[in-house]
C-alpha positions as CSV (number, residue, x, y, z in Angstrom):
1,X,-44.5,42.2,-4.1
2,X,-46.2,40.2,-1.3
3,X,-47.3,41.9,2.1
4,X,-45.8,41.0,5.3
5,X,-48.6,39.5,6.5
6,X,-48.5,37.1,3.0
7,X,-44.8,36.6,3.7
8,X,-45.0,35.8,7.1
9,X,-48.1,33.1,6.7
10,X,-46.1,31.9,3.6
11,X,-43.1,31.5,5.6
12,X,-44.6,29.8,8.1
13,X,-46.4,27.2,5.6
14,X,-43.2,26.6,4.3
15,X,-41.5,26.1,8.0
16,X,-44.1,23.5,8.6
17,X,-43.6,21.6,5.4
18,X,-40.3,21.1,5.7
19,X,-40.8,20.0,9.7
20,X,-43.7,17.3,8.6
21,X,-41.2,16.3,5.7
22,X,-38.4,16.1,8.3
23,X,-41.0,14.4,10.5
24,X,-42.5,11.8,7.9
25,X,-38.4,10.8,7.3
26,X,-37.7,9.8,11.1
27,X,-36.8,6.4,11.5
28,X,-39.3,5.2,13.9
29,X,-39.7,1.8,15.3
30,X,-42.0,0.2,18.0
31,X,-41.3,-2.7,20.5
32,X,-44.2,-4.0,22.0
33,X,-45.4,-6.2,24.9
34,X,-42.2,-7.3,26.7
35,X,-41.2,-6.8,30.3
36,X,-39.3,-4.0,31.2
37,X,-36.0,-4.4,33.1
38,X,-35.3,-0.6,33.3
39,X,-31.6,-0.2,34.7
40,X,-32.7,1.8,37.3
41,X,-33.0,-0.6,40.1
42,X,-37.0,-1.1,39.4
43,X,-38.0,-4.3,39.5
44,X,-39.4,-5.6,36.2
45,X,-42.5,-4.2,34.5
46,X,-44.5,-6.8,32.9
47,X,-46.4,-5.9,29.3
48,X,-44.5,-3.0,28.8
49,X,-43.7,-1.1,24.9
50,X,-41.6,1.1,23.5
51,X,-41.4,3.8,21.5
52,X,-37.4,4.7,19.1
53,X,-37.6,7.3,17.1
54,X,-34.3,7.9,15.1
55,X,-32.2,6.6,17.6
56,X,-33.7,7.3,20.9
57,X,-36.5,6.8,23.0
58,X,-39.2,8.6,22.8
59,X,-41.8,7.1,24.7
60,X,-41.4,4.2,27.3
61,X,-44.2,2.6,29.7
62,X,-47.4,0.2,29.7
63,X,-48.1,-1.5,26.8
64,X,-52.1,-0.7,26.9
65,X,-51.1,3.1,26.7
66,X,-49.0,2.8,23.2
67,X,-49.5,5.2,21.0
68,X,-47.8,3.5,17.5
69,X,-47.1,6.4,15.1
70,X,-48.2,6.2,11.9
71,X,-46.0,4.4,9.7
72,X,-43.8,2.8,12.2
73,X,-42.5,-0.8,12.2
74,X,-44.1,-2.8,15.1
75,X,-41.9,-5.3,17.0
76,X,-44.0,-8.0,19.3
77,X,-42.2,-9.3,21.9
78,X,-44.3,-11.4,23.8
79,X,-42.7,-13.6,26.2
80,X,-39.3,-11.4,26.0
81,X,-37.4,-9.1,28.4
82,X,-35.7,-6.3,27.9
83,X,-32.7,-4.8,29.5
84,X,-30.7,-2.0,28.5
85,X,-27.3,-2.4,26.7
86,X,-24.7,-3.4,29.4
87,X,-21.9,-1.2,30.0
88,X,-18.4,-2.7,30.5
89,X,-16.6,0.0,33.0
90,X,-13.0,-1.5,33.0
91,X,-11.8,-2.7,29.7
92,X,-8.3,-2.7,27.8
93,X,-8.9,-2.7,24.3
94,X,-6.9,-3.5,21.2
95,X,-3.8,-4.5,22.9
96,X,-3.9,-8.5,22.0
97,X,-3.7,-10.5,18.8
98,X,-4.5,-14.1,20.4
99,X,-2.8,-14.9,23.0
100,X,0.1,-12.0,22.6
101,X,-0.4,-8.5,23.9
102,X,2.0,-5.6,22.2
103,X,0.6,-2.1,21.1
104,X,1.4,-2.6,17.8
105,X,-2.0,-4.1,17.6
106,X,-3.5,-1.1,18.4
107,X,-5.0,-0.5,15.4
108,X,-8.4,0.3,13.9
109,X,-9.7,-2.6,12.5
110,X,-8.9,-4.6,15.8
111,X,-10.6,-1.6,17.7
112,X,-13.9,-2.3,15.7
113,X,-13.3,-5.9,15.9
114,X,-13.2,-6.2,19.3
115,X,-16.0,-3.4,20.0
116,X,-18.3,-5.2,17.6
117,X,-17.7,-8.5,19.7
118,X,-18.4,-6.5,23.1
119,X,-21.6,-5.4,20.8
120,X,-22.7,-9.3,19.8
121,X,-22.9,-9.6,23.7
122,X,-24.8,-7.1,24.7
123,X,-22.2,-4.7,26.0
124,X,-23.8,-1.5,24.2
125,X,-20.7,0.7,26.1
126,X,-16.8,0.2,27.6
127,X,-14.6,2.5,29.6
128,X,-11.0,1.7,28.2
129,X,-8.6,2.5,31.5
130,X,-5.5,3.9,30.8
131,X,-4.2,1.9,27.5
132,X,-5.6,3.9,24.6
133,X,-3.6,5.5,22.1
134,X,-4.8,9.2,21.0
135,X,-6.3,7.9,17.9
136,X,-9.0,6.7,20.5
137,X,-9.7,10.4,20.7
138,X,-10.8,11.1,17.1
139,X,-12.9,7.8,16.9
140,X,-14.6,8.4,20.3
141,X,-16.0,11.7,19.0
142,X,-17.2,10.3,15.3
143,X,-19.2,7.9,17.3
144,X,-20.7,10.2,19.5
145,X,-21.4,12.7,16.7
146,X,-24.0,10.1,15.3
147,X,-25.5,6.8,15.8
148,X,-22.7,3.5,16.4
149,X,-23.4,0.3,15.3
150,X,-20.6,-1.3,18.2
151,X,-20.1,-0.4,21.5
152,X,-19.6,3.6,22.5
153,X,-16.1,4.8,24.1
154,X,-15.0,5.5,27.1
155,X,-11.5,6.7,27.5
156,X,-8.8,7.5,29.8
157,X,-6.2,7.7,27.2
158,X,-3.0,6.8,28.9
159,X,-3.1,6.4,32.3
160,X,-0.7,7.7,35.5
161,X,2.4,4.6,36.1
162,X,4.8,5.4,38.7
163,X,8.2,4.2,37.6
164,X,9.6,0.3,38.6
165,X,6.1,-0.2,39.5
166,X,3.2,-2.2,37.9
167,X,0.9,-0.8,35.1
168,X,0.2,0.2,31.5
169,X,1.8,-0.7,28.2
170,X,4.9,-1.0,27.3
171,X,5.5,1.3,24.7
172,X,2.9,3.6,25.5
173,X,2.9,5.0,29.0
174,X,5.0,6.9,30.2
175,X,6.3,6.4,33.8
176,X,6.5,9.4,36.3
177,X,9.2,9.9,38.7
178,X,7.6,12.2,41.3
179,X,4.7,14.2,42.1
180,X,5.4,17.4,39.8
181,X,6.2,15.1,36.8
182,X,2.4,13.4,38.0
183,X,0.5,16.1,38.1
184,X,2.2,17.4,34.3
185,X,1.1,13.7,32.9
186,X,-2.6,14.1,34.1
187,X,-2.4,17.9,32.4
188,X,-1.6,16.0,28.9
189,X,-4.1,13.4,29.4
190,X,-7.0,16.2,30.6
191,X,-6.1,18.1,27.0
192,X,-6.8,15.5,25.2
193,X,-10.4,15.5,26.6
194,X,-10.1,11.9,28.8
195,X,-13.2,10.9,30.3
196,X,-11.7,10.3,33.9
197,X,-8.1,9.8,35.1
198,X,-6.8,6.0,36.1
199,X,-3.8,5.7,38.0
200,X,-1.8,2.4,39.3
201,X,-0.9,1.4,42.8
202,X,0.7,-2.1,42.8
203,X,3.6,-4.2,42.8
204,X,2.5,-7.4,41.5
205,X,2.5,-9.5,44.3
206,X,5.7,-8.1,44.9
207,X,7.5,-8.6,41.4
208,X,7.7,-5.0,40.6
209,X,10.4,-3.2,42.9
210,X,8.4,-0.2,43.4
211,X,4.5,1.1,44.0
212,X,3.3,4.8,43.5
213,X,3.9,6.5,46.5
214,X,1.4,8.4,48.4
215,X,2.9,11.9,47.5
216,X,2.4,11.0,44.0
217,X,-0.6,9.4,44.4
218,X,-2.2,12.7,45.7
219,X,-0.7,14.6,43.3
220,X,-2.7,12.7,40.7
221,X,-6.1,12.8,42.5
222,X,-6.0,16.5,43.5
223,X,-4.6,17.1,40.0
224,X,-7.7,14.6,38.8
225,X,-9.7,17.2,40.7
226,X,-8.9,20.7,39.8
227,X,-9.5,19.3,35.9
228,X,-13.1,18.4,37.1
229,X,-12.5,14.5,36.3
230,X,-12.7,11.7,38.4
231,X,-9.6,9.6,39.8
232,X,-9.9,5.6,39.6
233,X,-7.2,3.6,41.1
234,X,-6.0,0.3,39.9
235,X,-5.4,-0.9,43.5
236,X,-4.5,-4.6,45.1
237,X,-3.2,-3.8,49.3
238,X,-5.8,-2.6,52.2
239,X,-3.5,-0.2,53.3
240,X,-3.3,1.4,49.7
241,X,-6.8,1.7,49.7
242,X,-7.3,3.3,52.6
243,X,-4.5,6.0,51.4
244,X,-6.5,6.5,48.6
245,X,-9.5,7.3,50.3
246,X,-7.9,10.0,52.8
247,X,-6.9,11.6,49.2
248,X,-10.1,11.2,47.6
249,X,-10.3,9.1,44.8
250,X,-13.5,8.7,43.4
251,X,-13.2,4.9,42.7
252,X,-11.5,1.7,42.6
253,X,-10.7,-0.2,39.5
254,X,-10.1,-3.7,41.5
255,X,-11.2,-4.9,44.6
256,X,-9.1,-5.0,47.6
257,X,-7.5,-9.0,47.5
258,X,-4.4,-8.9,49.6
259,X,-6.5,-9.8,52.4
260,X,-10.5,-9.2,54.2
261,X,-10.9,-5.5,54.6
262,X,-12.3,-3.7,57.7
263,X,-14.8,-1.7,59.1
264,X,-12.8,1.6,58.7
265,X,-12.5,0.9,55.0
266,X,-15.8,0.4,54.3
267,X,-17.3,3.5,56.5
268,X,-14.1,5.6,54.7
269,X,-15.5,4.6,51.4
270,X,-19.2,5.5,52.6
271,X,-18.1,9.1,54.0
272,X,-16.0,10.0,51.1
273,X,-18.4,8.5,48.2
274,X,-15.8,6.3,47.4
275,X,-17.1,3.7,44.8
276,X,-16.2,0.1,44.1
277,X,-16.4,0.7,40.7
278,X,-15.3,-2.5,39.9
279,X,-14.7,-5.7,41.3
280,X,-13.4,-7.5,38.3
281,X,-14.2,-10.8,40.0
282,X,-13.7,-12.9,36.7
283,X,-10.2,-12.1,36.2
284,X,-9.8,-13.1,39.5
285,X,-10.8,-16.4,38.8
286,X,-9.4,-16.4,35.2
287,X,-5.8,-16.6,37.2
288,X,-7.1,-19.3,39.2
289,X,-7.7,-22.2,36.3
290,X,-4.6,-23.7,33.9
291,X,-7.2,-24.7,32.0
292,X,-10.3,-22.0,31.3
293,X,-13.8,-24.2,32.1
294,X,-16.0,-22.6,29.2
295,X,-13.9,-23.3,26.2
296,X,-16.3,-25.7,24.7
297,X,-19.4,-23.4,25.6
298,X,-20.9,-22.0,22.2
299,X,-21.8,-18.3,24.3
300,X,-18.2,-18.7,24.6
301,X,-16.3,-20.3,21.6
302,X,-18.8,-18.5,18.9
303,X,-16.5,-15.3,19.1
304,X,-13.2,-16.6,19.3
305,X,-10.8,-18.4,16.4
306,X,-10.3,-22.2,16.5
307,X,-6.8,-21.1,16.9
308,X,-6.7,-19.2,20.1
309,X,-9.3,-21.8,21.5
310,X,-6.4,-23.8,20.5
311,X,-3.9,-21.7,22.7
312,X,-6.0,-21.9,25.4
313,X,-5.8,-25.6,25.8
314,X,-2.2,-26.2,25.1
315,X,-1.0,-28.5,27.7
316,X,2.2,-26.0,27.6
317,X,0.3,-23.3,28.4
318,X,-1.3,-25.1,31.1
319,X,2.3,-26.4,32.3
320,X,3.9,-22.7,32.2
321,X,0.7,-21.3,34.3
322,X,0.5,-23.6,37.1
323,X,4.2,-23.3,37.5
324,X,4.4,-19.7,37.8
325,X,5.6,-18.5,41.1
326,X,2.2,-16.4,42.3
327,X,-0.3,-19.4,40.5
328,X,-0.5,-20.8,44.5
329,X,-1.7,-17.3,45.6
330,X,-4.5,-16.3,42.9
331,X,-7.1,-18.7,45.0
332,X,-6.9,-16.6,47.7
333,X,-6.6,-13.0,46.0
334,X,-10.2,-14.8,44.2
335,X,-11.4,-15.5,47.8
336,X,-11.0,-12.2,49.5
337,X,-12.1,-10.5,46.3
338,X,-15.5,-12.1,46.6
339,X,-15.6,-11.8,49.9
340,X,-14.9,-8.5,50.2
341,X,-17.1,-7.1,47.2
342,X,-20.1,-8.9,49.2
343,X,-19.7,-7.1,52.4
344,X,-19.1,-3.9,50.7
345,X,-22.2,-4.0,48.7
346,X,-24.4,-5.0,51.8
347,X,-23.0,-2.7,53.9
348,X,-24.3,0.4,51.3
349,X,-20.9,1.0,49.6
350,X,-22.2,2.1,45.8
351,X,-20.4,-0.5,43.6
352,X,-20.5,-0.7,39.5
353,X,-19.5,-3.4,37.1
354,X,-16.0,-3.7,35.6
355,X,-14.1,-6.9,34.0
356,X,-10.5,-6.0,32.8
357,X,-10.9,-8.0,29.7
358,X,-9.1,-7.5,26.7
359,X,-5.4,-8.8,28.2
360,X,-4.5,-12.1,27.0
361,X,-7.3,-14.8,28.0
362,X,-9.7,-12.1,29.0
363,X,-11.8,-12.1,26.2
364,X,-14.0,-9.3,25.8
365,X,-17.9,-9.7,25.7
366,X,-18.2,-13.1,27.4
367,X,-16.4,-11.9,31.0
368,X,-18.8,-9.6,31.4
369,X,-21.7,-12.4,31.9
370,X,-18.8,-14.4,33.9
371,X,-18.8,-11.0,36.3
372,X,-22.7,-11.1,36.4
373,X,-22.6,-14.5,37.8
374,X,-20.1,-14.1,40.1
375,X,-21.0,-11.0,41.5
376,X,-24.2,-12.8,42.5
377,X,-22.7,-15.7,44.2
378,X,-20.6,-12.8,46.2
379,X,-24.5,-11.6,47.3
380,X,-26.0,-10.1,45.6
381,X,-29.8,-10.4,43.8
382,X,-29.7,-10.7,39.5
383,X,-31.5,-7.4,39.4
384,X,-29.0,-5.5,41.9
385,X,-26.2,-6.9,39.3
386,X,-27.8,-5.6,35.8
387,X,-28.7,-2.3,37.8
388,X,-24.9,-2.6,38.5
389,X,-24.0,-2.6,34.9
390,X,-26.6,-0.2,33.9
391,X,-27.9,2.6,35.4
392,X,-25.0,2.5,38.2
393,X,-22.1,2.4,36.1
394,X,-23.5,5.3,33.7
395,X,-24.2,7.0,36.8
396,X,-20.6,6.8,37.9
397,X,-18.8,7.3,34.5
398,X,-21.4,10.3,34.1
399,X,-23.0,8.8,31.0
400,X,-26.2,10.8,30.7
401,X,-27.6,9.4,27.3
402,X,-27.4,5.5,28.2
403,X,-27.6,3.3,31.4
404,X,-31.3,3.2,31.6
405,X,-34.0,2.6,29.6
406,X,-36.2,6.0,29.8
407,X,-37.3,8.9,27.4
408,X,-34.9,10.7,25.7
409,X,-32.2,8.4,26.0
410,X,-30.5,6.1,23.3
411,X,-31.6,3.2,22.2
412,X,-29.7,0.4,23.6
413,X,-31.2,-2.5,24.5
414,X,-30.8,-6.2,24.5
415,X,-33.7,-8.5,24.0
416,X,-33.5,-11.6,26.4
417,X,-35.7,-15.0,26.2
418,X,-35.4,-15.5,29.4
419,X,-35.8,-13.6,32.6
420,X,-32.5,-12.3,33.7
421,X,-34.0,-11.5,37.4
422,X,-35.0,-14.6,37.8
423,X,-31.5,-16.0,37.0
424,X,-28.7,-14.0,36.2
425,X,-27.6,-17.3,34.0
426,X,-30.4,-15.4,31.4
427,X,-28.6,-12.4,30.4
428,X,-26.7,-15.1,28.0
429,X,-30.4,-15.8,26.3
430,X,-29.5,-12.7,23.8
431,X,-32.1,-12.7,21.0
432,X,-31.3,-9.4,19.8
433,X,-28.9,-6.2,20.6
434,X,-29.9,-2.8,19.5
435,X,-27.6,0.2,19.8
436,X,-29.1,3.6,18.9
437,X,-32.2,1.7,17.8
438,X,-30.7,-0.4,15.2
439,X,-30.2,-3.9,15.6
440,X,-26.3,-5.3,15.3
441,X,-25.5,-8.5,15.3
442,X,-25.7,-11.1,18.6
443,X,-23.3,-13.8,19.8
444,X,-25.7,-16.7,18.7
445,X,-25.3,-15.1,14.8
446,X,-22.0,-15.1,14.9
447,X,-19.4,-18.3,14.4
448,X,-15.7,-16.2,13.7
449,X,-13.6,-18.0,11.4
450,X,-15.6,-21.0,9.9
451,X,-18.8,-22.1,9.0
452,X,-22.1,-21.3,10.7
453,X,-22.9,-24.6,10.7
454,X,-19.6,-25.5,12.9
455,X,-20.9,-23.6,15.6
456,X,-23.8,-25.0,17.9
457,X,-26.4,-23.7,20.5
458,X,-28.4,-20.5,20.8
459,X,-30.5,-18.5,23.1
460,X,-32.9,-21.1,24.3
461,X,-30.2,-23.0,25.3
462,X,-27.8,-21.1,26.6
């Protein structure tokens, strides 16, 4: 029979064996000599390397410092830049089939579908706001349980309509009445585990009957509150958003467009840590064309059918748009979005990146470079609009484990040929996406429903 002190050295050996077994089987890869584009608001490192080992990063910084372990595959990326994944804060997802939205699509293969598309262009992460059926719940924790190869989830299941006014799915959420009935539908939604609570405050430019009055409005936030999660507010009028800032909601899922806002609404959003979460500047100007400009760009037409590119350009379609009743207004709901995101951000109000893609015409992925761009020509500086989508929207959304490129996080990261800080145009030079430290495929590889070879362009000239 052995001795404790044989047991206790034998144990150990045996403790150590299996660790240096475990340790030889990590997945370990090594990107080297690119510059850095952190997501933290730093301004680019040149000759910078990195360090993913099964997923995450384990070390980060100067390129003459590397340390490659032994055994690791060795990435050069001379002449690159690398950003971390983007992260899409205001998404619907799964709720269109072309150019027709109805929940029945909400299925899993269009879920995957569509987060594999957000994936291909470098959207590594998406907050869905308020149109997710509970299946979202199950599939939201599989991913996070291991290591996705499309973007991660987000979720605030179903989100808070007042009745006769504007928001959600038909055929999914279910309209309140008052403030008791509010604060029992953000209960049900905090059970299910939501990441954050969205509510609507709208009329449509007047084509609902109704919008969520103030009582009910508060109910939702202060409910939001004592369940520890944030309240975002789909919001359109001035005076709205000023309500919701005496209440205390933590964000706003639109900018204000009904006209320019004011001093007070700006220092009220400074006091109370009120965030701009997102603009969605690009479906602003989506309502503004009968016609979408990009149709014919291969960033843009690689990751949709011929037949919804179809769609788009019908002259019908075209026709039925720019006769609608509120077509005439959208110009100037763009205008005073713009306008009013720019003074915002340079007057110190803390702002993120949003879209609300995934409606009909909104296509995911590609709206989120569209916002980029715009957000720019509202003011601000390339790097102040990827730190925007990166390290300010996982910030706000209280991702811990993505946002920024830094030890210990995950391994998302897109790989640019050109230098996004120089010109936000560059985030579209996508030469590879990595989520979790495996590489999934990019827009410029993909060419959805025919041949490669019908599809033209690629990164360098993008």
């Amino acid at each position: 029979m052995l001795g404790k002190r044989t047991s206790r050295v034998l144990c150990a050996a045996l403790l150590f064996s299996a660790w240096a077994g475990a340790s030889a089987r990590a997945e370990t890869s090594v990107f080297d000599h690119f510059a850095l584009i952190d997501g933290t608001g730093r301004a680019s490192q040149p000759d910078s390397a990195m360090v993913v080992t099964d997923g995450r990063i384990s070390w980060i910084g100067p390129a003459s410092q590397l340390k490659s372990p032994a055994g690791s595959a060795i990435t050069d990326l001379k002449g690159s830049f690398v950003i971390p994944g983007l992260i899409d804060n205001h998404i619907h997802l799964a709720i269109v089939d072309g150019l027709h939205q109805d929940i029945k699509y909400y299925t899993l293969p269009n879920i995957q579908g569509q987060l594999r598309t957000y994936a291909a262009y470098g959207v590594t992460a998406v907050q869905i706001l308020g149109t997710d059926k509970d299946s979202i719940f199950p599939f939201r924790e599989s991913q996070r349980a291991g290591r996705p190869d499309m973007a991660r989830v987000f979720t605030a299941g179903q989100g808070i309509v007042y009745k006769n006014s504007y928001g959600g799915v038909v055929g999914l959420n279910q309209p309140v009445s008052n403030a008791a009935e509010a604060v029992k539908e953000v209960d049900k939604q905090a059970a299910k585990g939501v990441d954050v609570i969205k509510l609507w405050v709208d009329d449509e430019l007047g084509s609902f009957p109704a919008r969520m009055p103030a009582d009910v409005s508060k109910a939702v936030i202060e409910e939001a509150h004592r369940k520890h999660l944030k309240a975002i507010a789909h919001v359109f009028y001035l005076e709205n958003a000023k309500t919701l800032i005496a209440q205390g909601v933590d964000g706003f899922a639109h900018e204000v467009r009904d006209q320019p806002i004011d001093q007070s609404l700006i220092d009220g959003m400074k006091a109370r840590n009120v965030w701009q979460m997102a603009a969605t500047l690009s479906r602003e100007d989506s309502f503004t064309y009968t016609k979408l400009p990009f149709l014919d760009d291969p960033f843009f037409y690689r990751a949709v059918a011929p037949d919804l590119i179809a769609g788009l350009s019908d002259p019908k379609r075209q026709s039925t748009l720019a006769t609608a009743p509120s077509f005439p207004k959208y110009g100037v709901s763009f205008t005073n979005a713009m306008n009013n995101f720019g003074r915002e951000a340079k007057a110190g109000v803390k702002y993120g990146m949003g879209t609300d893609s995934g409606p009909p015409g909104r296509l995911p992925g590609y709206s989120v470079h569209w916002e980029l761009e715009l957000m720019v020509q509202s003011g601000l500086t390339p790097l102040q609009a990827i730190t925007a989508a990166t390290g300010s929207n996982a910030s706000f959304m209280g991702a811990k484990d993505i946002g920024t490129l830094e030890r210990a996080k995950w391994g998302d990261f897109v790989i640019l040929k050109k230098d996004p800080s120089a010109d936000i145009k560059n985030t579209r030079s996508i030469q590879e996406v990595y989520i979790a430290g495996r590489k999934v495929p990019s827009i410029w590889s993909l060419c959805v429903d025919r041949a490669q070879t019908a599809c033209r362009g690629g990164p360098d000239r993008s």
